[in-house]
C-alpha positions as CSV (number, residue, x, y, z in Angstrom):
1,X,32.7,-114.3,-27.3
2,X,28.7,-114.6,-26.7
3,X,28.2,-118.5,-26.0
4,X,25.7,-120.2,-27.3
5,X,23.0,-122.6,-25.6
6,X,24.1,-125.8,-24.6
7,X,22.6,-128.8,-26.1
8,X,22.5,-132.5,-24.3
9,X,20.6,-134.8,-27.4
10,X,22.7,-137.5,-27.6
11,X,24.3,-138.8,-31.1
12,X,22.0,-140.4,-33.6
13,X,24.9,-140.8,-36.0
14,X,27.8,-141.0,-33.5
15,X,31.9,-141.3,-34.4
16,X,34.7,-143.6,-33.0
17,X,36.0,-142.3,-29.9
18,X,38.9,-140.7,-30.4
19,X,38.2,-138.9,-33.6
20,X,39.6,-136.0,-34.2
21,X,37.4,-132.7,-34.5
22,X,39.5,-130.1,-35.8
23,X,39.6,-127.0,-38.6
24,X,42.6,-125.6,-41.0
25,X,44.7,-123.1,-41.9
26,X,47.3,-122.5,-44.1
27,X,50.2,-119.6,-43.3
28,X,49.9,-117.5,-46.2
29,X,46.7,-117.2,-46.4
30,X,46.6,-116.2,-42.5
31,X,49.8,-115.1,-40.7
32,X,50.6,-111.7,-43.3
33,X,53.5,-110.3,-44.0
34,X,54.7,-113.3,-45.9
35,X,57.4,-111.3,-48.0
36,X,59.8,-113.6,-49.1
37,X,57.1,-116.3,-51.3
38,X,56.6,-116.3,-54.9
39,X,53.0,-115.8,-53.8
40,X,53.8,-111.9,-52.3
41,X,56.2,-111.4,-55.2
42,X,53.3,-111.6,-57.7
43,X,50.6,-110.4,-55.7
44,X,53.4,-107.4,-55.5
45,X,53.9,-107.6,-59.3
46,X,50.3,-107.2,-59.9
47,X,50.0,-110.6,-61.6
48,X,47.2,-111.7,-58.9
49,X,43.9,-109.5,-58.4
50,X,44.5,-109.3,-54.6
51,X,46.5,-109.2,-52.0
52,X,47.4,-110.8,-49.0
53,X,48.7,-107.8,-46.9
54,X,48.3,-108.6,-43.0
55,X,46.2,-111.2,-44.2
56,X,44.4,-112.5,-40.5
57,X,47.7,-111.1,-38.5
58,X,47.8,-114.4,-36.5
59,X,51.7,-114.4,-36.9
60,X,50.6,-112.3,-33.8
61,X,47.5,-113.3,-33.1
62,X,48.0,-117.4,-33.3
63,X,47.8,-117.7,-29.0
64,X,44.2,-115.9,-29.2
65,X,42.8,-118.0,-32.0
66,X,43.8,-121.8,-31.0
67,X,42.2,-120.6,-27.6
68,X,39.0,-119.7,-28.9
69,X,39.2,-122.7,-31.4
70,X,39.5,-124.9,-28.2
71,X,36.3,-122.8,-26.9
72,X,34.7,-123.9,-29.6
73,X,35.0,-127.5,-28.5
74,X,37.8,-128.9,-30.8
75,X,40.8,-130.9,-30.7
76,X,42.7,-130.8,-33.4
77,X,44.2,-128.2,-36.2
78,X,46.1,-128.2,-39.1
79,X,48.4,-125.9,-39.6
80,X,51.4,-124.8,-42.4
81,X,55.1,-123.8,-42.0
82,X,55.7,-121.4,-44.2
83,X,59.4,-122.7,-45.9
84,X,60.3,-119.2,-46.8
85,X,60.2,-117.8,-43.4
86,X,62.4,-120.7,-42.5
87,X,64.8,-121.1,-44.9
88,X,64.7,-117.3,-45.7
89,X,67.9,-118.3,-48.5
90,X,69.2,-121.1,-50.3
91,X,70.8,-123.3,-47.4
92,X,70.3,-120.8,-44.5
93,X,67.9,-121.7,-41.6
94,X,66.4,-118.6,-39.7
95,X,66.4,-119.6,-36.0
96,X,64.3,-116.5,-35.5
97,X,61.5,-118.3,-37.5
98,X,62.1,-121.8,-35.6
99,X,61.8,-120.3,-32.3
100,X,58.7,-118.9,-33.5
101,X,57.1,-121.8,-35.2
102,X,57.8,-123.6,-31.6
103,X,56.1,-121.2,-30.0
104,X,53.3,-121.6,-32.4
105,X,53.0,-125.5,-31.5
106,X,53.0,-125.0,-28.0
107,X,50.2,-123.4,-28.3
108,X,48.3,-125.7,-30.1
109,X,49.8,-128.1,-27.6
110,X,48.8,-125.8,-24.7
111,X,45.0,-125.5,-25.8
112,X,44.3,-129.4,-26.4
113,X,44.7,-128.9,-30.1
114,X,46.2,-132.5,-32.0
115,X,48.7,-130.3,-34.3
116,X,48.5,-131.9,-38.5
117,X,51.5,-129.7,-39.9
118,X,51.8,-128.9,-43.5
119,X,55.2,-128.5,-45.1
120,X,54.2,-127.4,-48.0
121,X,50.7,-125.2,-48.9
122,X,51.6,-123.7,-52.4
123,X,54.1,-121.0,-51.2
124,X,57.6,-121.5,-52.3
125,X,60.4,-119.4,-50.9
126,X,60.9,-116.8,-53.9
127,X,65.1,-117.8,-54.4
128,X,63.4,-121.3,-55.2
129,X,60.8,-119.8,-57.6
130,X,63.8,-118.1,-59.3
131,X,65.7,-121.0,-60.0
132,X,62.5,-122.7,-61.6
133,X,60.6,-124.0,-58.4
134,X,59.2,-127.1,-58.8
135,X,59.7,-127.4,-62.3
136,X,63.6,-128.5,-61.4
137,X,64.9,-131.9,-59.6
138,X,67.1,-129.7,-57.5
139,X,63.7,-128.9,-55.8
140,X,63.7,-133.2,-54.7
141,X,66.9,-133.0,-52.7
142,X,66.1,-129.1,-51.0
143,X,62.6,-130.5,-50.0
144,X,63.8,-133.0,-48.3
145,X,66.2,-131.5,-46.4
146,X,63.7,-128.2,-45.1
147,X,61.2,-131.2,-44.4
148,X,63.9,-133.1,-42.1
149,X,65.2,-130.0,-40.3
150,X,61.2,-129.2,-39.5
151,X,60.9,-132.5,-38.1
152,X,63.9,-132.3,-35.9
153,X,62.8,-129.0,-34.2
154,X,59.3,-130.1,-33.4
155,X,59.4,-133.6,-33.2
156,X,58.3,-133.8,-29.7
157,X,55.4,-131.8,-30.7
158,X,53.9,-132.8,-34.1
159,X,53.0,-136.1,-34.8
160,X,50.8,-136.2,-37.6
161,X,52.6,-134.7,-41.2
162,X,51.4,-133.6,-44.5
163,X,54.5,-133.0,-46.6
164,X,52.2,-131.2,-49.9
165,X,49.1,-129.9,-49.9
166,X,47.2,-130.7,-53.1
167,X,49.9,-131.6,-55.9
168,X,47.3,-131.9,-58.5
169,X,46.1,-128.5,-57.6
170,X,49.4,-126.6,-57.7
171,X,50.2,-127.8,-60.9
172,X,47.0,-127.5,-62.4
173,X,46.8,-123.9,-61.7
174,X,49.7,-122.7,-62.0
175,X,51.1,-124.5,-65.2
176,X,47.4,-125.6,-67.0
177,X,45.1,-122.6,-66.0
178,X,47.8,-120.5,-65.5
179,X,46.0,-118.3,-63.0
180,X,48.4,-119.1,-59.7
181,X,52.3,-118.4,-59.9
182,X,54.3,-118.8,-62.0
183,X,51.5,-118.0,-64.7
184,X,52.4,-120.4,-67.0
185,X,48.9,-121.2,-68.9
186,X,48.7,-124.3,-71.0
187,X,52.1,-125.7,-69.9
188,X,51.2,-129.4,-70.3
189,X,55.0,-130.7,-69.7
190,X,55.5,-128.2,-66.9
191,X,52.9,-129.4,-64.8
192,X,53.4,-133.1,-65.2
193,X,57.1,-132.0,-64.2
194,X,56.2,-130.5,-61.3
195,X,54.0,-133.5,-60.0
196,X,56.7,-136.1,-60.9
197,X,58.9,-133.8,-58.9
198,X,56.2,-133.4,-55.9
199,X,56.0,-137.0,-55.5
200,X,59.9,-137.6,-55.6
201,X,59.9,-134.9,-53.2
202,X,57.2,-136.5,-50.7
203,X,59.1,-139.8,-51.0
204,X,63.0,-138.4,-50.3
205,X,61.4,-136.5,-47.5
206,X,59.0,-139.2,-46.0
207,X,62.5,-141.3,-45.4
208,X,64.4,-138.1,-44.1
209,X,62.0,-137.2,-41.8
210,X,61.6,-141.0,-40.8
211,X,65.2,-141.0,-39.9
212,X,64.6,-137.9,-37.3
213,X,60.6,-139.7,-36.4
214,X,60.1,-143.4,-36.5
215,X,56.9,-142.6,-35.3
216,X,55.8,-139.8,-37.1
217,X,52.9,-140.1,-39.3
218,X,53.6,-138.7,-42.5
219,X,50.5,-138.0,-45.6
220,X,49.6,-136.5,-48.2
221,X,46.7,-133.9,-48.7
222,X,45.1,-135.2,-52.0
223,X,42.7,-132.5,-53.4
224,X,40.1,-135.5,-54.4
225,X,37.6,-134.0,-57.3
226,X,34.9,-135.9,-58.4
227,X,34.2,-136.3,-62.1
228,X,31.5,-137.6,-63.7
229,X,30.1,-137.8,-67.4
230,X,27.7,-135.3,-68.5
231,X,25.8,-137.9,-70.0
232,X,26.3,-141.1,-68.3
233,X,24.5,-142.9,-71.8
234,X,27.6,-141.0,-74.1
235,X,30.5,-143.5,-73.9
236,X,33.0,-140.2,-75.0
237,X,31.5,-138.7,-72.0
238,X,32.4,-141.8,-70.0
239,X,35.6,-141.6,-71.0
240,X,36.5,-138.3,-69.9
241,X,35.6,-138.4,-66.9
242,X,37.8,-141.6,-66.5
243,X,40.5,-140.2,-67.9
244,X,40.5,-136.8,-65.8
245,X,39.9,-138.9,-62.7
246,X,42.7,-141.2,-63.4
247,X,45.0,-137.8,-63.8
248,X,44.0,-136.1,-61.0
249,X,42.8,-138.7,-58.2
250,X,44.9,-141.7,-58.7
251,X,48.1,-141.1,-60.3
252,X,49.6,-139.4,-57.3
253,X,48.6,-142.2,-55.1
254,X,49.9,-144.8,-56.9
255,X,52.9,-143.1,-57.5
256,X,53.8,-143.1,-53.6
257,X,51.3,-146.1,-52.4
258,X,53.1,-148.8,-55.1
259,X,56.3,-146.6,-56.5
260,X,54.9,-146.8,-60.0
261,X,55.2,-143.3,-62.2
262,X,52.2,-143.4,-64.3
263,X,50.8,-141.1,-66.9
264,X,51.3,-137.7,-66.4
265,X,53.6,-138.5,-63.4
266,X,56.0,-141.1,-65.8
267,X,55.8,-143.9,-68.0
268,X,54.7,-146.6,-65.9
269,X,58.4,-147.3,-64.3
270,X,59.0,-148.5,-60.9
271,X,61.2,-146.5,-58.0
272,X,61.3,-148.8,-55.4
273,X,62.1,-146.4,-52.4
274,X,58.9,-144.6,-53.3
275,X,57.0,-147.2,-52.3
276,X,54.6,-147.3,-49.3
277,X,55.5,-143.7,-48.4
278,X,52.0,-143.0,-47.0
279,X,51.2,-143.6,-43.4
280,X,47.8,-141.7,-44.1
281,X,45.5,-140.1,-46.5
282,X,44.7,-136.8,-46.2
283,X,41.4,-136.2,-48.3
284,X,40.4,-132.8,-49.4
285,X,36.6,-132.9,-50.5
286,X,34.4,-130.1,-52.0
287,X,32.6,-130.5,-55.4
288,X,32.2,-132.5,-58.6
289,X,33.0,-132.2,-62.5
290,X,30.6,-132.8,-65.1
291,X,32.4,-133.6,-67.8
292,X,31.1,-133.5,-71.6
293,X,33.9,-134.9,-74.2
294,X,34.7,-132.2,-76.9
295,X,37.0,-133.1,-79.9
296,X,37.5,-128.8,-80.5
297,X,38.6,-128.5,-76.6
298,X,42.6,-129.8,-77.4
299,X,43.6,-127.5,-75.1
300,X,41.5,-128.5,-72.3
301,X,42.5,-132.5,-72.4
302,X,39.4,-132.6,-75.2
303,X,36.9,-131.7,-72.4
304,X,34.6,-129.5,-71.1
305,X,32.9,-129.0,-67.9
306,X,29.1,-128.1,-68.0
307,X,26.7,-126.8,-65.4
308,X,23.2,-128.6,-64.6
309,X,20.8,-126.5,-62.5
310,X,22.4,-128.0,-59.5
311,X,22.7,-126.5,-56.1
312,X,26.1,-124.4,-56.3
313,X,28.3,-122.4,-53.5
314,X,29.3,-118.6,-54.1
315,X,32.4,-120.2,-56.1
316,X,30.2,-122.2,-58.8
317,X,31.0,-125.1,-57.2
318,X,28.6,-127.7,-57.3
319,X,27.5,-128.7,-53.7
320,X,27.2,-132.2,-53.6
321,X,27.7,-134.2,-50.4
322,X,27.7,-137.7,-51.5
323,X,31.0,-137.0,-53.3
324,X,32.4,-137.0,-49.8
325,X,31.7,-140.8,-49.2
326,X,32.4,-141.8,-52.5
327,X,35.9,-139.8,-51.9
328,X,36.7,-141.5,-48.8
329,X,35.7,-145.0,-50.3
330,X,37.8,-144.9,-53.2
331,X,40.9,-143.1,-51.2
332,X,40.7,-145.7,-48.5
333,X,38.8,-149.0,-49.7
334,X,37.1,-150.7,-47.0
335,X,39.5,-153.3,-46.0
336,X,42.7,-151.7,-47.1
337,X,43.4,-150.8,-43.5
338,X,44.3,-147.3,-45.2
339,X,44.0,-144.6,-42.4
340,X,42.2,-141.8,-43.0
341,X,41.3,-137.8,-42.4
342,X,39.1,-135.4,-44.2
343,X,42.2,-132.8,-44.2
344,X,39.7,-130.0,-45.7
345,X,35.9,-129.8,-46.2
346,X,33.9,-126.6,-46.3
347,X,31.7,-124.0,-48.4
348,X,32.2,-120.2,-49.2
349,X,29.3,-117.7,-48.4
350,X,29.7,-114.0,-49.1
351,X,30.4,-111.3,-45.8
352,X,28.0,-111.8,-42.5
353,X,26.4,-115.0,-44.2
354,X,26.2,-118.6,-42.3
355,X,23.0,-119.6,-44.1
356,X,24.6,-122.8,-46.6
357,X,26.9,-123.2,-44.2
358,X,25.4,-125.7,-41.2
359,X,23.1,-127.8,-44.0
360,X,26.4,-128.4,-45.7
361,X,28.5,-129.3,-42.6
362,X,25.7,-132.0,-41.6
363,X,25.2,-133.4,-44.9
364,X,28.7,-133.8,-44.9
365,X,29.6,-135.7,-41.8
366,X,26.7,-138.0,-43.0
367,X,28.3,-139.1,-45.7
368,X,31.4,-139.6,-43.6
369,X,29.3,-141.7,-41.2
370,X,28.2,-143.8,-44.4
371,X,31.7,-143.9,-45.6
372,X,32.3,-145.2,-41.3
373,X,29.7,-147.3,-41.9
374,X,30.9,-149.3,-44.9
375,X,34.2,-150.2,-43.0
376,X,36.7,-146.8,-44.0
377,X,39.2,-146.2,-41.5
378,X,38.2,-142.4,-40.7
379,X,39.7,-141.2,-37.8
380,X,39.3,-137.1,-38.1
381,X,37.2,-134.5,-39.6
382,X,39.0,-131.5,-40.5
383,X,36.5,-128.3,-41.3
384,X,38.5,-125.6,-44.2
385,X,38.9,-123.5,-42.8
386,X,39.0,-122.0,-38.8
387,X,38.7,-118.2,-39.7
388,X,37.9,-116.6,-42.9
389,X,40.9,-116.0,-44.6
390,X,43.0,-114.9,-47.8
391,X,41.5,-117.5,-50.6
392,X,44.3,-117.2,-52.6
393,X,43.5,-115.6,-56.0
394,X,39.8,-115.1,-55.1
395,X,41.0,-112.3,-52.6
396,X,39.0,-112.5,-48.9
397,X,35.7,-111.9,-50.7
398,X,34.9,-115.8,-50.3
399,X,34.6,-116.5,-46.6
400,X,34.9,-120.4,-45.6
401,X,35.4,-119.4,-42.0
402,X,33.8,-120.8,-39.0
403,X,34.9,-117.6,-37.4
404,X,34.0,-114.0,-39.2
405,X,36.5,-111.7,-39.3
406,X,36.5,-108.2,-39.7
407,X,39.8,-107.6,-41.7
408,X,39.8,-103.7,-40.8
409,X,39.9,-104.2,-36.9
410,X,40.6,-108.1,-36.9
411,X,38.3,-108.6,-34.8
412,X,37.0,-112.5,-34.4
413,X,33.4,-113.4,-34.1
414,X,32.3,-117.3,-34.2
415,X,29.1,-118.0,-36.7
416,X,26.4,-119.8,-35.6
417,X,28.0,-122.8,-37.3
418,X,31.0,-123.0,-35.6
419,X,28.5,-123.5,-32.3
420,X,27.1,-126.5,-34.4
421,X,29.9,-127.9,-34.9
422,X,30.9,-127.8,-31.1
423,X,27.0,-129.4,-30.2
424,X,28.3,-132.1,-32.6
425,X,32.0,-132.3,-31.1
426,X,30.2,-132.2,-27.6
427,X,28.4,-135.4,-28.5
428,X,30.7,-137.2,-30.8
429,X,28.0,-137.2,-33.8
430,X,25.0,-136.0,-35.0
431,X,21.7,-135.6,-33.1
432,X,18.3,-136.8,-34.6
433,X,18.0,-132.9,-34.3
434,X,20.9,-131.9,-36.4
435,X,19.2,-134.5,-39.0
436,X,15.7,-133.5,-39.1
437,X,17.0,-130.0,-39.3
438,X,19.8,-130.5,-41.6
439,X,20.5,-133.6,-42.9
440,X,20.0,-135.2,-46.5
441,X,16.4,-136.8,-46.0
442,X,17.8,-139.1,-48.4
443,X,18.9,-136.0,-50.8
444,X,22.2,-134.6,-51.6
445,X,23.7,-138.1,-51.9
């Protein structure tokens, strides 16, 4: 790879030592040939606009990229298993796919990479999406037991777990939108099924793969979505954005912080053993709601979500840096002694583009040096995603990558980002440099 010039301003803005500097990945949507998920099952059916194909190739190519990652100056990745690939059927354990997965965290070993392992990152293994998925309690019980085996193999190599990936997410989208597998738009009761059955999941397996790690250190990736009222004067609008932040911030936490099944998850009763099942929280951060309430919107939990003239990525999405600290502040109060990592944080641009992409990345380690500031236990900053990719149901058009890749030849090329980011990882922090040339000027918060 061409380097880049080497920078010595030291940190204006600087981190604890120690933190973690890292980027993420999740297997389907880099390794290919991922056959045997309910994912390549509908992208085969024609029920997704695109698919994944070879995807990235790093099933082959995983040695190549964590060395260049480690080029690049970091020291941590996150990383997903991909359950079909290792239990391929219902009770059978592929030791094909465990040697390999080995093999895959010695290299992030080998390259000075801190490995954060996902068990689950929306892919199911297709006999489980035949049976219901996550819709059935079996699901609690099978979790569990994947989760534990994982943990056995590579307990001398991982140390830091996330068990799901964005509950609220994967049921929102698959069972409310209706646009992710298993298509199943406007299922209210489904999808507050599948998160009761996501957290009961996370909990059985937290103490399962205890039992195989005392020391592990197990989380949860919580997909946290800022929501505020269209008009903060409108006491409807107020409410709205309460309720939808209540639903898709907080009841998942609560559920496996205090063992307490709240609206949609239950009714408010207690399971005791679910309690304190969170060693850390994972925090994905990119945008913010506004939400305006609408009686005529039933459908839609009686809201809608408008669009000021704000500052928006290639997705729509509004880009709004603040939302990070506030994020981090109510996920881990100052105080709480709730540890904490930004698990995923990045912006889209389209093909050969790396224009949004270093404003955003600075504006957004401010507000994590705020969030530092005000007494949160940060200890890592996790950029989504390492290479572009396969975003799921918006195809590889959206590229979130600090690496370009050409998806005809493969080839890997680093942006000019990704040699920010290293300047930054270099020095712990951000330069007065990086500020004047990036940073909020007191906007954006």
């Amino acid at each position: 790879m061409t380097d880049a010039p080497r920078t010595e301003a030291p940190a204006s803005l600087a981190f604890p030592p120690g933190f973690l500097w890292g980027s993420a990945t999740a297997s389907h949507q880099v390794e290919g040939g991922n056959t045997n998920n309910d994912w390549w099952a509908a992208e085969q059916a024609g029920r997704l606009p695109y698919k994944s194909g070879l995807a990235c190739d790093q099933f082959n190519r995983y040695d190549d990229d964590f060395a260049l990652l480690r080029e690049l100056g970091q020291n941590a990745h996150r990383l997903s298993i991909e359950w079909s690939r290792i239990e391929p059927r219902p009770g059978e354990l592929s030791f094909e796919a465990l040697d390999h997965y080995r093999r895959v965290l010695e290299s992030v070993r080998a390259h000075g990479l801190e490995p954060i392992v996902t068990l689950h990152h929306f892919t199911s293994p297709l006999w489980l999406a035949e049976r219901g998925g996550w819709t059935q309690r079996e699901v609690i019980g099978r979790f569990a037991r994947y989760a534990r085996r994982v943990v056995r193999e590579y307990r001398d190599l991982v140390r830091y777990w996330v068990t799901i990936n964005e509950p609220g997410v994967y049921a929102s989208q698959g069972w409310i939108l209706g646009v992710w597998p298993p298509h199943r738009p406007a299922d209210l009761r489904g999808a507050f099924g599948v998160l009761r059955n996501m957290a009961m999941a996370h909990g059985r397996a937290y103490h399962a793969m205890k039992h195989e790690q005392p020391d592990a250190r197990i989380g949860v990736a919580h997909h946290w979505r800022l929501f505020d009222p269209a008009d903060p004067g409108r006491r409807a609008d107020r409410m709205i954005a309460y309720v939808r932040n209540h639903l898709m911030n907080l009841a998942f936490p609560i559920a496996i912080r205090h063992g307490r099944l709240i609206p949609p998850l239950g009714t408010g009763r207690r399971v005791p053993w679910l309690a304190d099942t969170e060693d850390w929280v994972g925090v994905n951060y990119y945008t913010r709601e506004h939400n305006r309430f609408e009686l005529r919107a039933m459908m839609n939990g009686f809201g809608i979500e408008i669009f000021p003239d704000l500052d928006r990525n290639q997705l729509g999405w509004e880009i709004y840096p603040g939302g990070l600290e506030r994020a981090l502040l109510a996920a881990a109060p100052p105080g709480s002694g709730r540890e904490v990592i930004v698990t995923e944080n990045g912006v889209p641009e389209p093909d050969d583009q790396d224009e949004r992409r270093p404003r955003y990345l600075v504006q957004h380690l401010e507000a994590c040096h705020r969030a530092l500031t005000a007494g949160v236990n940060l200890r890592g900053y996790v950029h989504w995603t390492s290479i572009d990719n396969y975003e799921w149901a918006e195809g590889f058009h959206p590229r979130f990558g600090l690496v370009h890749v050409d998806f005809e030849t493969q080839q890997r090329t680093p942006k000019p980002s990704a040699y920010l980011y290293r300047e930054i990882i270099r020095r712990n922090g951000l330069s007065a440099g990086d500020l004047a040339r990036y940073g909020t000027s007191g906007q954006g918060r």
